[in-house]
N, C-alpha and C positions, 0 to 999 in steps of 0.2 A: 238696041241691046239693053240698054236702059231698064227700059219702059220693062223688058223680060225679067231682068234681075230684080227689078223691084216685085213684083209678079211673083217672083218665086219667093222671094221673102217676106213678101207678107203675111201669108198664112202663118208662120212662123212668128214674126211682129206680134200678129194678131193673138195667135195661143200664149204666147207669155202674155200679152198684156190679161187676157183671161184667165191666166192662172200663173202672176206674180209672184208668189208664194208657196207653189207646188214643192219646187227642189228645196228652199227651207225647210217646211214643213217634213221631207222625208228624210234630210240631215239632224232636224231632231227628234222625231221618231229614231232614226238610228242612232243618235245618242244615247234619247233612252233606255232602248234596248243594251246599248253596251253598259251604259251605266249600273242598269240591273242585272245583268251578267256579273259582270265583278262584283255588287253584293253578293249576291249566292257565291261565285267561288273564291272568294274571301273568307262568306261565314261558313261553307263545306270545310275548306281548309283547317279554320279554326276550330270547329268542331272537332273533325277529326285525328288534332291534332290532339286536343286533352281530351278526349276518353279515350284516347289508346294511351296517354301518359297514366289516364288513370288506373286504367284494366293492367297495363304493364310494370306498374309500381312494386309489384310483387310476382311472385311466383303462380299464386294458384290462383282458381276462378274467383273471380271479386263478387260477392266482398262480402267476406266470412259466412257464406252459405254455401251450405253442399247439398244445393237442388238443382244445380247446374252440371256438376256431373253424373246424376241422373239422366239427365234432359237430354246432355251429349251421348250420354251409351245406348238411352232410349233409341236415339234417330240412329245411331250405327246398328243395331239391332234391325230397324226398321228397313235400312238399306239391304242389310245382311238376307232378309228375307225376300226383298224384293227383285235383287239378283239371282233368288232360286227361283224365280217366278211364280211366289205367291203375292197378290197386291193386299192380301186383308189382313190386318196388321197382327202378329203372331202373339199366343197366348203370353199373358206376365205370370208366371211360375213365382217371382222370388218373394214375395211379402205373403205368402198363403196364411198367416194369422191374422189379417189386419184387414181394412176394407177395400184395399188393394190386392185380395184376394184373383187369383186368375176367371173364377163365377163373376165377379161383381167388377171387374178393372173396365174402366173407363179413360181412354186417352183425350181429354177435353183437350190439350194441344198439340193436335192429331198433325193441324198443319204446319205448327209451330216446329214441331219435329222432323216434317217433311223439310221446311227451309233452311233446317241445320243440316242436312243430310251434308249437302258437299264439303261441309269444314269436318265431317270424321271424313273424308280422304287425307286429312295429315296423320302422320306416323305419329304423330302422338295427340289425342283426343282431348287432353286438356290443353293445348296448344288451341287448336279449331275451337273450341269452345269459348276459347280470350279471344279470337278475332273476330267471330261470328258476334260474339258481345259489343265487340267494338264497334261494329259495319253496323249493327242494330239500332246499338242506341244513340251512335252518328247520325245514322237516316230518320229517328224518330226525331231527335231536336232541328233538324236539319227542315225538315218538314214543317216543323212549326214553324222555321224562317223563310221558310220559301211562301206561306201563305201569306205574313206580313209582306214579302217583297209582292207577291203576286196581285195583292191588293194597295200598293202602293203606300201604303201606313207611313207616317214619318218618322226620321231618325233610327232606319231600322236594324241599323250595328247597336243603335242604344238598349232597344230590346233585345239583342241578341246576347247582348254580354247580362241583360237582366235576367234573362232565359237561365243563363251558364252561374248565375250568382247569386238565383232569389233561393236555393233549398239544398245544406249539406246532405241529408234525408233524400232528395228526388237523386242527387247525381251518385249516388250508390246504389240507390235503390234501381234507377233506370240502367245501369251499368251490369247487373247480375246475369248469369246467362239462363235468362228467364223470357216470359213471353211480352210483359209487360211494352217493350220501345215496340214491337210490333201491332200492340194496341193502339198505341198515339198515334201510328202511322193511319192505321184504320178510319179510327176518328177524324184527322185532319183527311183524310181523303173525305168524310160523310161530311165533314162540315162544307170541304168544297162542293160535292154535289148540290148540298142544300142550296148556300150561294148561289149558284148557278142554275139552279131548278133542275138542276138534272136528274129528275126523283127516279127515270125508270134503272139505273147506274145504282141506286140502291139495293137492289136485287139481288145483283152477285156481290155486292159487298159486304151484305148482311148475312149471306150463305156462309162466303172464305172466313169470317169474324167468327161466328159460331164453331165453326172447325178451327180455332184457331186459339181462343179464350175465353172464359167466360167474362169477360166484361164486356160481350157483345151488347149485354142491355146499356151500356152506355149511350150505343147508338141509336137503339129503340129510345130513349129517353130525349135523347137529341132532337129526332125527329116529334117529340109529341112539344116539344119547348118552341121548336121552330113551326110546328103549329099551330100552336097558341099567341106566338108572337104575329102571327100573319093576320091571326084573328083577331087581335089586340090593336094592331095597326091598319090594316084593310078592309076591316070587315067582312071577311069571307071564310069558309072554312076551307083551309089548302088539305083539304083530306090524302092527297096523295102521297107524299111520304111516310102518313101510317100506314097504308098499303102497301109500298112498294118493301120498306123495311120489314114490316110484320109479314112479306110473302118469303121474302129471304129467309128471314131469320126461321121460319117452322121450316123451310127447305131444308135449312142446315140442319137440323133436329131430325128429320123425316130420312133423309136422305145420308146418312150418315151408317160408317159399318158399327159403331155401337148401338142404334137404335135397339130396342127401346130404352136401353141401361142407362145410354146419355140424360133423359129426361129424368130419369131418377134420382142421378147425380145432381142436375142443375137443382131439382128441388131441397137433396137437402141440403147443398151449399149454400141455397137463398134462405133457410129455415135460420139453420146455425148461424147464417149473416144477421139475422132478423132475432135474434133471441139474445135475452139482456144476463149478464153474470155471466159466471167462466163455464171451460168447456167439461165433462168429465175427463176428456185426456187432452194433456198439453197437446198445444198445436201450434205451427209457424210464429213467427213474428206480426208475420204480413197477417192474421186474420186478428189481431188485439190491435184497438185503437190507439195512436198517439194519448198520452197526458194533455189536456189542454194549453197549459200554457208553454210544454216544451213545444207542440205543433207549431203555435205561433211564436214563439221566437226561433224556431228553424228553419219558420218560411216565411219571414217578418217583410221581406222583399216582395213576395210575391202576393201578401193580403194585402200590402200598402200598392202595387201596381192592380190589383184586382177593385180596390175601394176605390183608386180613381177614376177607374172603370165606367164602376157603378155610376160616379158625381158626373162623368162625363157624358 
């Protein structure tokens, strides 16, 4: 009997002594999982918790812009139409003196409008409009904290509260109910493909971006930087994410119920981006550059974590 029970223990003897280390090894794998768990729902938490302090400090749409309840009656308009069962997005009637003319209207945040649709189902639209802002510009910072966790960065509550504290300027401006935190979202999703090679994922991302803001060429620019870096460092030409991004991005152009009007638009928004002196008629905030040196003392946090960046 002996002789049997050793017998059957052995194999067993044998496999721990072969792999001594297996059950640690997957207690802290499991740690670290939990551990990175609770970053993110820590910094979800806190995030979410000041931009709805900040969006709810007041009454109306933050913060002193009134492009956001455009934006909001836009998408209830949009739904309004689509519950008659028309999907092509109905004519804009109300600005006929201006280049927002119902001939010339172009909805460059076509998708942006689509993903406010569900916040006008609250009775009151500048209500959905604060919380849609809120859920926004949550998930845009949020996202920037989840690629530092997801790359294992260190100290990464230190940059999360640097996130939340390098720009009075970014956390108003990202707070608006505007397209802007759906762009970050964008971006950190192309910077993770990059990471990861997962260039043909740039495709539809470059398409939904295009429908969604025009600072889709941030993306396009991403990818020509992270090819150059490959080329800088590897010596090869990683041609693929010009491709995959440059195939997206004319989808979205091509492909699109404004075609061809969209392309008209983006060009003379890149013109006017590109031309020196003021406009003939005032225009936004958001298209006149900071002052030089209010820029940098407003984001005096965020050029000193970018220079050590750079030293790094």
């Amino acid at each position: 009997m002996q002789d049997v029970q050793d017998g059957l223990e052995g194999p067993e003897v044998e496999r721990s002594a072969r792999h001594p280390k297996s059950d640690g090894a997957r207690a802290f794998v499991d740690s670290e999982r939990a551990v990175r768990a609770i970053y993110l729902v820590v910094g979800a938490v806190t995030i979410g918790l000041i931009f709805w302090r900040l969006q709810f400090s007041n009454q109306s749409v933050c913060c002193g812009d009134f492009d956001g309840y455009y934006h909001i009656r836009w998408s209830r308009l949009l739904w309004e139409n689509m519950r008659q069962g028309h999907f092509f997005p109905p004519t804009f009637n109300w600005l006929p003196l201006t280049t927002l003319n119902p001939k010339d209207y172009v909805d460059h945040h076509l998708l942006f409008h689509i993903l406010q649709i569900p916040f006008t189902w609250f009775g009151d639209l500048r209500l959905g409009a604060k919380v849609a802002a809120t859920i926004f510009s949550s998930l845009a910072v949020f996202s920037c904290y989840w690629l530092i966790v997801r790359y294992r960065i260190s100290y990464a509550l230190v940059w999360l509260v640097a996130m939340l504290g390098c720009s009075a300027p970014f956390l108003y401006r990202i707070n608006m109910a505007k397209a802007p935190p759906i762009s970050i979202i964008f971006m950190v999703a192309g910077i993770y493909l990059l990471f990861e090679k997962k260039y043909r994922w740039l495709v539809p991302l470059a398409f939904l971006y295009v429908w969604t803001y025009s600072l889709f060429v941030t993306l396009v620019a991403a990818a020509v930087i992270w090819t150059a870096v490959m080329g800088w460092s590897e010596r090869r030409f990683e041609w693929r994410p010009l491709l995959w991004t440059g195939v997206g991005t004319v989808a979205g152009f091509l492909v699109n119920p404004y075609f061809p009007k969209n392309i008209s638009l983006f060009l003379e928004h890149l013109w006017i981006k590109a031309r020196f002196g003021d406009f003939s008629t005032s225009v936004g905030s958001e298209w006149y550059p900071y002052e030089s040196w209010f820029f940098l003392g407003s984001c005096l946090v965020a050029f000193a974590a970018m220079l050590t960046g750079y030293i790094a």
